[in-house]
Structure formats: C-alpha cells, structure tokens
Residue, then its C-alpha position, 0 to 999 in steps of 0.5 A: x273482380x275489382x273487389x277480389x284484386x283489392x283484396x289481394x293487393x291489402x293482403x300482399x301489403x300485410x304481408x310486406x309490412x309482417x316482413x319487415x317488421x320482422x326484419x326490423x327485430x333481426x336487426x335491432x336483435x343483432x345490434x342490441x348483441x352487438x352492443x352485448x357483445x362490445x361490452x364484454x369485451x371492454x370489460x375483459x380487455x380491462x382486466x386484461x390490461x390491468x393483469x398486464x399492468x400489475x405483472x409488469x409493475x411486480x417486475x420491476x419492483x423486483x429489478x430495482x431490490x435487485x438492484x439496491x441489494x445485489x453484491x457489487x459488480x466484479x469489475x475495477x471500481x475498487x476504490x467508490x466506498x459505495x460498492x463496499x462488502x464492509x459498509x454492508x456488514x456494519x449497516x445491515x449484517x442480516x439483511x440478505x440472507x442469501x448473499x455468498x460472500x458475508x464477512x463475519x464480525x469475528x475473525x474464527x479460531x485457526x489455531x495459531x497465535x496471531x500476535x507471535x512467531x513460533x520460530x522467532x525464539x531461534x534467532x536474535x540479531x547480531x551486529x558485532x564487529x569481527x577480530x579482523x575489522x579495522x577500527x577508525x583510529x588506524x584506517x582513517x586518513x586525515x585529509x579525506x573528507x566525505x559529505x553526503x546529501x540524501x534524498x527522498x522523506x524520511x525514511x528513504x534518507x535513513x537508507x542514505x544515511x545508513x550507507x553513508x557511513x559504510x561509504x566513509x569506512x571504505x573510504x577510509x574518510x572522516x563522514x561530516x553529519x549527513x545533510x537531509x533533503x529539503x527539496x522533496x516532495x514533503x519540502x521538510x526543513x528539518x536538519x539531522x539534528x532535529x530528527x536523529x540524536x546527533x551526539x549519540x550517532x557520533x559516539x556509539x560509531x567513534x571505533x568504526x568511522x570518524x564522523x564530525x558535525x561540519x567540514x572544517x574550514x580550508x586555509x581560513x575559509x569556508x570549504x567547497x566540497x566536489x560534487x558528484x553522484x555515483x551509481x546505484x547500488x555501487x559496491x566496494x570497488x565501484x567506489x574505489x575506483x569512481x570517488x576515491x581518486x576525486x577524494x585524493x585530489x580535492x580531498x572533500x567530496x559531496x555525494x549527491x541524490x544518495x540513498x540506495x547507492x551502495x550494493x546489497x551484495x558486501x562483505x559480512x563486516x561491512x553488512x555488520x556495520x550498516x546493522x550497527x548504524x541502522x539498529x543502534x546508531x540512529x536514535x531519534x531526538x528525546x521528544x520524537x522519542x517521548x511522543x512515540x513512547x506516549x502513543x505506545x502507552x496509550x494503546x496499551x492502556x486500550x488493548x494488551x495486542x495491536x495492530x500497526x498498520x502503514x496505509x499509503x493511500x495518498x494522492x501522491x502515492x496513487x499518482x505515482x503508482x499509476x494504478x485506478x480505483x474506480x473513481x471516474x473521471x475525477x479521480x483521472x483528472x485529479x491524480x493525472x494532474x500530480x503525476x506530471x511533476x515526475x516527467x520520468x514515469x512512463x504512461x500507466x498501465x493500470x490493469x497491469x499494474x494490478x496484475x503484477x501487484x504493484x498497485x496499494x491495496x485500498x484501506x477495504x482490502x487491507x481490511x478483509x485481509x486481515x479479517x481473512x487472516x484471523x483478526x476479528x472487529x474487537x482488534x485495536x489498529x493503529x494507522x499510520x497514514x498521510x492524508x488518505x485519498x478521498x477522506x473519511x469515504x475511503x477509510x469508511x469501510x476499514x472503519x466498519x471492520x476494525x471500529x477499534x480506529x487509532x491515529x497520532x490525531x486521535x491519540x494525541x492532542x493538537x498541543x501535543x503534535x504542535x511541534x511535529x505537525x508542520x514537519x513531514x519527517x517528524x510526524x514520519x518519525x513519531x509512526x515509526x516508533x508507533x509501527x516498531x513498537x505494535x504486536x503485528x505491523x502491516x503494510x499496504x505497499x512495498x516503500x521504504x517505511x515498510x522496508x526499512x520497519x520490516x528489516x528492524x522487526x526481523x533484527x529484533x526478535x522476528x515480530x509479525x510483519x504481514x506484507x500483503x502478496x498483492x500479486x495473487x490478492x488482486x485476483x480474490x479481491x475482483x472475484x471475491x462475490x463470486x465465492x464464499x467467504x470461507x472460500x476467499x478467506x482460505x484463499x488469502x492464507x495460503x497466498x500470505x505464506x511467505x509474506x508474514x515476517x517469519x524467518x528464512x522467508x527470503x532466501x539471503x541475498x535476495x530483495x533489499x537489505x535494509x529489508x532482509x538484513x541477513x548477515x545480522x541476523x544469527x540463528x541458535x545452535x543445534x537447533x533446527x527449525x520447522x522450516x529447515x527440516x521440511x524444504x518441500x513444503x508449501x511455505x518454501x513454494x510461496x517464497x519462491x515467487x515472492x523472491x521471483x516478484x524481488x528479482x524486479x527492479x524495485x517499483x517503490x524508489x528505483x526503478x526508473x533511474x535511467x530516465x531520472x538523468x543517470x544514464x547507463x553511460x554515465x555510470x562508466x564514469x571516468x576516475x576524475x568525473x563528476x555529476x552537477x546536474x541541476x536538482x529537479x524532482x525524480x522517481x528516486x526521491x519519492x517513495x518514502x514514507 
C-alpha cells in the first residue's frame, strides 16, 4: 500500500515537472516573438522616419527655389533694386523658362518710325508780330520802370523771365534784366548774365520792349524800387489794375516770387511775343552753349538716334512728391526729414498719389516703358539727372535695359565740367541743350524742365516727346507679374496715345503754355491731318483724359499757392497795396529741373 502511494506521489511530481517545463517553453516562445516582433518594428518605423524626413527635406528644398526664383510680389515695393524684372533679364535671361512676364532684349518690329512724327511736316512754329501790335519806341513810357526777381531753379525762372517781358509790354514799362533766385533750394549764385547771353536778349526784343541791365539811379542816388507780388496766373487787366497804379505813383516796381504769374488765357500777339522771348530770345552764354554743342557731338559720334531722358529722382523730388518706393523705414525717415523744409505741404498720401499718377516713375519703370514702346537694349540714352535716390542700385535696372548709358560725367571730363559743376542752373543749362537737341526726349515727371523742353520741341518741328501717362501706367506696373509681356507692353501703347509729343494732342487752351504754346504753332494750308480727319478715333479719346488730368492744379509748382502766404484774400489787392513778406521757402519755387 505504501509502496503504491509513492509511486503515485513520484508519478504526480513527473507530470508537474512535464507542465511546467512546457510552460517555461510557452513563455520563453512568447518572449523570444516578442523581441522578433519589436525588431520589426523598429526597423519599419525606421524607414518610416526616414521616408517622412526625406519628403519633408524635398519640400522645403522646392519652398526655398520658389522663393529665390519666383517673380516679385505685386505689392508697393517699387523702389528695392532687389525685386527688379530688369536685373533678371541681365543676369540670367534664361533661367526660368516658365516665368510670364520676360522682357525681351529687343524692343519688336511695330511698324512705325520711333525717331519721327508723321505729322510733324504739317506744322512749323510761327512767332511774328501782326500789322496791329505796337512796337517799343511808340508805347513805352519813360518814367515806368519794372524789375522782376524770379523763383525757383532754372527752369522755373525761364517762365519768369519769359513773362516778364510781356508784363513790361503791357505796362508799357522799360524791363531791367531780370534778377535770378539765389535763395532756393539749389542756392545757385549765377546772375542773368552767367547763364543767358545778356546782350543778345536786349537786342533781338529792341522793337517789342525796351530792356536795360540796371535801374538808373534817382536824383544821384541809388533807387529803390516798391516791392510787391501779385497773383497768379494774373492776366492783362489784373496787372492793369494791381500794379500799373503803384508803378505810376513810384515809378519803379519789383514784382517778387514771379514765375507763373501771368495767365495762360492772352491775346494771340502777346502769346506771339512770350514764343519770341522763350524760342529766340533767351540764348545761352557761349560756353553753356559749347559744352551742350560738345555732349551732342559725342552722341553723335556713338549713335545716328538718341534718346534724352530727364529722370528726376532725387531726394528732394521723392520728399516733395510725397509718393513711397519700397525702401522701409529708411527711406520714411530720410525723405520725411526733407520734406519739412516745405511746411505747406499737406500730409502725403501715397497710394493716392500713385493712383492719380502724380508719383515719378522709378528709372525701372521708365525703362520697361520704353522697351514696351518698341526701344530695344542697343539704343543709346542720355540722362540728364541730379544726384538719384539711392545711387547706382536705383539706376541698376534702367542700366540692365538700355547698357548704352550716358551722362555729362561720363561724356564730359571733371576739366571740362569744372566751370559748371559747382552751379545747379548751369549744369541745368547744359542738359537742356542735351534734352533739346536728342531724337526722342522723355520724361519721368511732369515739372518744368519738362514743360518747358516739350513746349520747344513742338515749336520746333514736333520732335518725339514721351510723357509718361502715369495715371494709367501705375496700374501695369503693380500687376505687370501678372500678365505677359505682350500683354503689358500693348497695354503701355494704347495708354501712351496721346502722350507722345504729336500734334493737336492737347486741345488749345489747355495745360501750360510754356507747354502747349499753341498760338505759335501754325499749321499747312490745305492740308488735312490724319488727326483731323478721324475725330472718333481712339488718339482723341486718351486726349480727353490727359486734358481731364491738366484741368488739376499743377502738382509740380503751384498748386499749393494758397498755403505759401498768397491767400485768396490777398490776391483782391487794393490798387496801392503791396506784398513784402519775408522770403521763406515754398512749394512754388521747388519744381524746376
């Protein structure tokens, strides 16, 4: 019995032991598949990782070549030279194969000649006096004596000077040699007689007004003149009644701040007679005129065709404008600095002002307009340009367009300019020359140098002068990147129409008349123009609203004559009052050159 208990007992341990030995293998089983397992794992989750890694490294290796190479954004950053299409063009023209807006190296075959205007055979300046206009010698009165200080740079005193003399005719005072602004912005010490040829002026007006270089003295001693203003865009009768009684009682008047201050509205000899003083009278000194004679030649000798280009992109011209390039804070700072000297101006607006057109094109801008308007990068421009905002970086991308880059500096030597540079208004005087002389002349702005060469190109002969209609090219320039360049460059055509210096593209009466000189401009008999004969057609439609935009006051020089200390009550002046308000800078002398 005890034997069969032990025996049942060793039997029930053997099978415990079997048990749990194979138990032992379960769970070592599990364990070693388990380990197996977490290998696998680790090794897909690996590559996963690594898969996820490479994507997101292929991603934003694509996020920065879009960055580097995408077109510039549409936003108001005209001026940074960073964002520029035409600094593309010169450093990788094939690059980006798919970019939209590639501007070409050539400026295309549209059919026309860029260097002339059909029409301008049809017309020719004419100036001369009629039958009915009375000669000095029997209308001058001996005791009236009128002196006149002008206002502003160069250009901006020629208008003085120029009216200046119609003032005297209708006077019927002698004109002493007007005085030139010495205290403007370009503090330019020149006299009359530095910049214009003196004797010339005196002689070839002997029969219209009698001028003298001084004022004689009174009773053996030096005579001083009333000083007075009067206001602007003062006609025949306004002067009548506000300084001819003043002049009969004191017999020598000095009109001060004149320049703009006689009305674009006269009768047709006394327009004549501003054309004679302004086309023929006002000739330069002899070595103004032989540095301008020089500079042309040298064009010549590089090129049969030029272009002219007048690029006011200074920093006083930017401040005054009131308009912003893109240059942040800086340039905020730097132009918001100059802009106080003119304490007149209102506070700038500058999305407005470029929606109206009233800000410069950049030299970029000038630059595609030109390409757009069939000038292609073998063309030779001239610039006739102060010191430009922002240096050679600003005048990078017009560079890129037109490498054919000309100045007085690189025309001229540092002997050769020696006896100009120091003065604005000679320096002024030698780019006119350079301006009037160039096949095609253009502007980026609307001040007087522009005025004033556009009125002369049409008196003689209608030379191509391109005004940029930058009302209606600030929009293409924002959403250029959004079209192609056919596209903008048919788009800038169609806007120029009427902005390219052709005849009857201003109807009389309209804008200045140192611009649109009207009455001295004569036309063929018989002959009937394209113009004339097709007054439906699209050119009269763009003249419409460029004659819409000069019904404004004039942005460039005086428009804000009633902040500068001319208040519209002032200008009712009694017959004996007088202006001597102390001279201060104003808005009216800026605009010039």
């Amino acid at each position: 019995m005890m034997l069969n208990n032990l025996k049942n007992l060793m039997f029930s341990v053997k099978i415990r032991r079997k048990k749990r030995e194979r138990n032992n293998i379960l769970v070592h089983g599990s364990d070693d598949f388990c380990i197996g397992l977490n290998l696998i794992l680790r090794r897909k989750r690996h590559r996963f990782f690594s898969f996820v890694s490479a994507v997101s490294g292929c991603l934003l290796l694509l996020h920065f070549a879009f960055s580097v190479f995408s077109p510039p954004p549409t936003a108001t950053n005209h001026f940074l030279p960073r964002h520029s299409s035409a600094v593309k063009e010169r450093e990788a023209p094939e690059l980006n194969l798919n970019a939209v807006f590639q501007v070409p190296r050539s400026g295309g075959n549209l059919g026309r000649d860029l260097w002339s205007s059909s029409q301008s055979k049809f017309y020719n300046g004419c100036s001369n006096a009629s039958d009915k206009f009375q000669t000095a010698d029997v209308k001058t009165h001996p005791n009236r004596y009128l002196l006149i200080a002008t206002s502003g740079g160069l250009n901006q005193q020629r208008t003085g000077i120029t009216d200046s003399v119609v003032a005297a005719y209708i006077l019927n005072a002698t004109l002493v040699i007007p005085k030139l602004d010495h205290r403007s912005y370009w503090k330019d010490t020149s006299g009359f007689a530095e910049i214009f040829n003196v004797d010339w002026f005196i002689s070839s007006l002997s029969r219209d007004v009698k001028i003298i270089k001084e004022l004689p003295p009174k009773g053996g001693k030096p005579w001083i003149p009333r000083r007075m203003r009067v206001p602007k865009k003062c006609n025949a009768r306004c002067y009548q009644i506000h300084v001819l009684p003043v002049l009969n009682k004191k017999h020598a008047v000095e009109l001060r701040k004149f320049d703009y201050s006689l009305s674009n509205s006269l009768d047709t000899d006394l327009q004549k007679l501003r054309c004679r003083v302004n086309y023929h009278a006002l000739r330069f000194t002899d070595p103004i005129l032989e540095m301008g004679k020089l500079l042309v030649e040298k064009m010549r000798m590089q090129t049969k065709h030029f272009i002219a280009l007048h690029l006011r992109f200074e920093p006083d011209m930017l401040a005054f404008s009131g308009c912003y390039y893109g240059g942040g804070q800086r340039e905020r700072a730097e132009l918001g600095a100059i802009r106080k000297r003119w304490k007149a101006l209102h506070v700038s607006n500058p999305e407005k002002m470029r929606r109206h057109g009233r800000c410069p094109l950049t030299p970029e801008e000038v630059g595609l307009m030109l390409r757009a308007l069939g000038f292609g990068s073998d063309v030779h421009v001239y610039v006739a340009s102060g010191e430009v905002y922002g240096g050679e970086e600003t005048l990078a991308p017009l560079k890129a367009l037109f490498p054919n880059f000309h100045s007085k500096e690189t025309l001229a030597g540092k002997e050769e300019l020696a006896q100009f540079s120091s003065y604005s208004g000679r320096m002024a005087a030698v780019d006119y020359i350079v301006c009037d002389e160039s096949d095609v002349f253009v502007t980026n702005n609307n001040g007087n140098m522009a005025k004033m060469l556009a009125g002369r190109r049409r008196y003689f002969g209608h030379k191509p002068t391109i005004r940029p209609n930058a009302k209606k090219l600030s929009k293409l320039f924002l959403d250029r990147n959004n079209m192609t360049w056919e596209e903008f460059a048919s788009n800038v055509r169609t806007q120029q129409i009427g902005y390219m210096g052709e005849p009857n593209e201003v109807k009389p009466g309209r804008g200045e008349f140192h611009e649109n000189p009207h009455s001295c401009i004569c036309q063929a008999k018989g002959v009937e123009t394209t113009q004339n004969q097709t007054s439906d057609n699209h050119e009269y439609e763009a003249s419409d609203e460029q004659q819409s935009i000069e019904e404004d006051p004039d942005w460039t020089d005086v428009d804000y004559l009633d902040n500068t200390g001319v208040s519209k009550e002032q200008h009712n002046l009694d017959n004996n009052s007088e202006l001597t308000k102390q001279e201060q800078p104003e808005v009216e002398e800026f605009f010039s050159d």
